[in-house]
C-alpha positions as a printed NumPy array, in Angstrom:
array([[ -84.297, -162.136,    5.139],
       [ -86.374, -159.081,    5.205],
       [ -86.272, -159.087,    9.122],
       [ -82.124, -159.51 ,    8.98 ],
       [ -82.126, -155.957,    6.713],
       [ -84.448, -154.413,    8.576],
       [ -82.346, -155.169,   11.943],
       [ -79.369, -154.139,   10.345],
       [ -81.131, -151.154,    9.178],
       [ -82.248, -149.705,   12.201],
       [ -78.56 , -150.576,   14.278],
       [ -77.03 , -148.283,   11.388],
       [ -79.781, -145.56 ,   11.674],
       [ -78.717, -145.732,   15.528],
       [ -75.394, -145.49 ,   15.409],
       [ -75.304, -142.479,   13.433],
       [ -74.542, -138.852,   15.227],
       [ -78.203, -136.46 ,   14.888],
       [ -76.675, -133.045,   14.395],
       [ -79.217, -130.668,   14.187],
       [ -78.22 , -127.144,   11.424],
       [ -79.847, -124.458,   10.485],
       [ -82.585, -125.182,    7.847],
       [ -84.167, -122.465,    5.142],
       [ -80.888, -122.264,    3.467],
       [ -81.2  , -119.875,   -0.001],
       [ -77.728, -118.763,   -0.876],
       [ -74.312, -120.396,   -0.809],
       [ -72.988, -118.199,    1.758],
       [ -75.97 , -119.395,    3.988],
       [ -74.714, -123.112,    2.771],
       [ -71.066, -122.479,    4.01 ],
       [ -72.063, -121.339,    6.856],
       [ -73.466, -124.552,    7.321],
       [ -70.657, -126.408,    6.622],
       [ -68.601, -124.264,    8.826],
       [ -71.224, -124.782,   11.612],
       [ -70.999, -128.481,   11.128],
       [ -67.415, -128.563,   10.904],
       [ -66.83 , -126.651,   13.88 ],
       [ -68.983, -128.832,   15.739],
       [ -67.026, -131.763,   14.892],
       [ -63.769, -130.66 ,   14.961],
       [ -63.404, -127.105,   17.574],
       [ -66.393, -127.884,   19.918],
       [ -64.901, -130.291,   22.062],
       [ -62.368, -127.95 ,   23.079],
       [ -63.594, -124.375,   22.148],
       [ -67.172, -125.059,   23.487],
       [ -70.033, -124.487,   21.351],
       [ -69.721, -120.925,   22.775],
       [ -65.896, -120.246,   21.582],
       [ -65.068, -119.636,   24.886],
       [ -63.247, -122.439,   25.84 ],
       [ -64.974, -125.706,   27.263],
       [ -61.43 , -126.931,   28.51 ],
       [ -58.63 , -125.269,   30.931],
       [ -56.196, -123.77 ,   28.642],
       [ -57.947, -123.424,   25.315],
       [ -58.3  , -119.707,   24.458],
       [ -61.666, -117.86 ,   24.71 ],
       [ -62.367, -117.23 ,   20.957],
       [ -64.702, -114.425,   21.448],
       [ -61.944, -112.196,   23.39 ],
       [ -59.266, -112.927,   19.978],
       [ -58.75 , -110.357,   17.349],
       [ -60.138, -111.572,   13.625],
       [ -63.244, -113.201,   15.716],
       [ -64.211, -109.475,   16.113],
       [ -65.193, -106.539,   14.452],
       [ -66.849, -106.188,   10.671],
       [ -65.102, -107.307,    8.115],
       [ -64.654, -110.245,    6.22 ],
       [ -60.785, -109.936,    5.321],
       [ -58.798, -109.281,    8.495],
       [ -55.389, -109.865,    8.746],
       [ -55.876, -112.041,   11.834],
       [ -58.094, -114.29 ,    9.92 ],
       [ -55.543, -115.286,    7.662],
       [ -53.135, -115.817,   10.678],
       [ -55.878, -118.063,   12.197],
       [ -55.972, -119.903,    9.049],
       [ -52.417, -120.969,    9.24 ],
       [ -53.099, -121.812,   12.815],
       [ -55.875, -124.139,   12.628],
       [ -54.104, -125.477,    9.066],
       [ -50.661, -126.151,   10.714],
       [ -51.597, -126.409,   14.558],
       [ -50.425, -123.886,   17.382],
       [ -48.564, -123.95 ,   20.807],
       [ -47.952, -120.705,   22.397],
       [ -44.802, -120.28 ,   25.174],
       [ -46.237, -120.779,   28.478],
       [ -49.587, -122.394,   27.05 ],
       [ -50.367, -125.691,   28.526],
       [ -51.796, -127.486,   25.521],
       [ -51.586, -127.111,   21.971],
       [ -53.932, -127.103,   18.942],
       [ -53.436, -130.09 ,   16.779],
       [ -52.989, -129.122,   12.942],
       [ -56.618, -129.102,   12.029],
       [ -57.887, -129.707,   14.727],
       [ -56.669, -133.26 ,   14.898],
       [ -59.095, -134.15 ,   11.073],
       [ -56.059, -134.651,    8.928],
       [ -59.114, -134.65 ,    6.099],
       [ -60.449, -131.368,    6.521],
       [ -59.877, -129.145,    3.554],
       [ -58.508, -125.511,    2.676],
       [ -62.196, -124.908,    1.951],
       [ -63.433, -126.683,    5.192],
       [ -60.999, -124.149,    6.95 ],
       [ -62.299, -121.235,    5.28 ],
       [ -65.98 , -122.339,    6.164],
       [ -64.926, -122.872,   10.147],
       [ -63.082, -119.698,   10.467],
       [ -65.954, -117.378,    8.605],
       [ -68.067, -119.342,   10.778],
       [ -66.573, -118.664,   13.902],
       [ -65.614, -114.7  ,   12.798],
       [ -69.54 , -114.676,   12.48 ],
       [ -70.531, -116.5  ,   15.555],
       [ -68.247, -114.824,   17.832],
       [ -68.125, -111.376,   16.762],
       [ -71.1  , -110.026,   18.449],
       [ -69.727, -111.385,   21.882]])
């Protein structure tokens, strides 16, 4: 019996995904910036790169879009990109579109929030 749980055990521990994140965490914005980091990994990265600047033809380099740039933490064009990655986009003349949230009909408001300060963070100094 203890050999059956220990099998099914380790084929769990395998299947699961080993994302590394930042560690030394001391603050809650540190920790949301974790949670934006992990969400953007899971839900932007495939298309948007790990870099923002697009890992597919057609998907818009992040670090050349207003609200990903510059020094403060309420621009206008963040709350547009909220309503973007919220509701989904497709731009005239844009081959693809962005799914509403990214395709993760579960992420939150807050999860939103977390991926776009993320991302304003990430890919401001570009």
């Amino acid at each position: 019996m203890n050999k059956i749980f220990f099998l099914v055990l380790l084929f769990l521990t395998a299947c699961t995904t080993y994302q590394p994140e930042p560690t030394n965490l001391t603050s809650t914005a540190e920790i949301n910036n974790v949670n934006g980091y992990s969400t953007y990994q899971q839900n932007c990265a495939a298309c948007h790169g790990n870099d923002g600047t697009g890992a597919l033809a057609g998907v818009p380099d992040l670090t050349k879009i207003a609200g990903f740039k510059g020094n403060s933490a309420e621009h206008t064009e963040l709350s547009l990109h909220f309503e973007h990655v919220k509701n989904g986009l497709k731009r005239p003349g844009d081959p693809m579109a962005m799914p509403a949230k990214g395709g993760n009909p579960n992420l939150t408001d807050q999860d939103i929030r977390e991926v776009l300060k993320y991302m304003h963070e990430k890919f401001s100094n570009k």
